[in-house]
Structure formats: C-alpha cells, structure tokens
N, C-alpha and C positions, 0 to 999 in steps of 0.2 A: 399443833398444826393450825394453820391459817386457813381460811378461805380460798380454795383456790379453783380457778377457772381451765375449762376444757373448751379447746380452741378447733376450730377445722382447718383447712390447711392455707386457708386465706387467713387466718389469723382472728377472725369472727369469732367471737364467743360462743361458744353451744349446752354448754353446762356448765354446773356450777358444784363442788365436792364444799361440805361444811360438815365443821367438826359437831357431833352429835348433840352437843351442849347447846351450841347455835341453832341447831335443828329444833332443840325439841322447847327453846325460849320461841322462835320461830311460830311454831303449831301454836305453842300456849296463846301468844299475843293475836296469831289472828282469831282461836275462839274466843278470847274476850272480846272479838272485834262481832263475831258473828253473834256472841250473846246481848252485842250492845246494840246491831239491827234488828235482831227477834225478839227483843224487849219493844223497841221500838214502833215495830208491826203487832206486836198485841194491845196494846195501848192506845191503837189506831181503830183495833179492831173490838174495842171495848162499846161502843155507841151509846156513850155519853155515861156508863156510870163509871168508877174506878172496882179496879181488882186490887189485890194485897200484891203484894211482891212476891210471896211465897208463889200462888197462883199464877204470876207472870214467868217464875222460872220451870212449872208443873208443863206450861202451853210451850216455853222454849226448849223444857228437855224431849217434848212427844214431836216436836217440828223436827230438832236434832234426830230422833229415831226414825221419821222419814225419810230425812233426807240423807241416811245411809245406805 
C-alpha cells in the first residue's frame, strides 16, 4: 500500500492514509528533528560554560517529558 490521499468532494485533499512503516520512519525523523532544536536551546542556555553531551540529552529528555 501506497500513500494515499482523502479527498472532499471538490476534489481538495483532506487527509492523507500512510502505510505504518512510513508513519513510524515519519515520527522517528521529526524527533531527531526536535532533539536537534533542544540540543540546540541548551547550548544557548548554557551562559558561557560548555556541558557534556550526556547532560545536553538529561535537559532534552526532561523538556520532552514537559512537553507531553
């Protein structure tokens, strides 16, 4: 199964059906996306010394459990 789209009755797109494999490559790629802004944002929010990286993903996993 492909990709396939749900239309109204003008023919406009309104949804979109993806096979779960696609879905769940999907999810993965945008938290690499959001771990690569809240890496980002602590870094910013370091004020001028460095943290380990360990510590950068400690402040991304507790921002992630907010923002659930």
């Amino acid at each position: 199964m492909e990709t396939q789209f749900l239309t109204d009755e003008k023919g406009n797109r309104t949804a979109v059906v993806l096979p779960i494999k696609k879905y769940n490559k999907l999810i993965e790629k945008l938290e690499d996306l959001e771990d690569v802004r809240l890496y980002d944002e602590a870094k910013k929010e370091d004020d001028g010394y460095r943290i380990s990286i360990d510590e950068a993903f400690k402040i991304i996993a507790e921002k992630r459990k907010l923002a659930k």
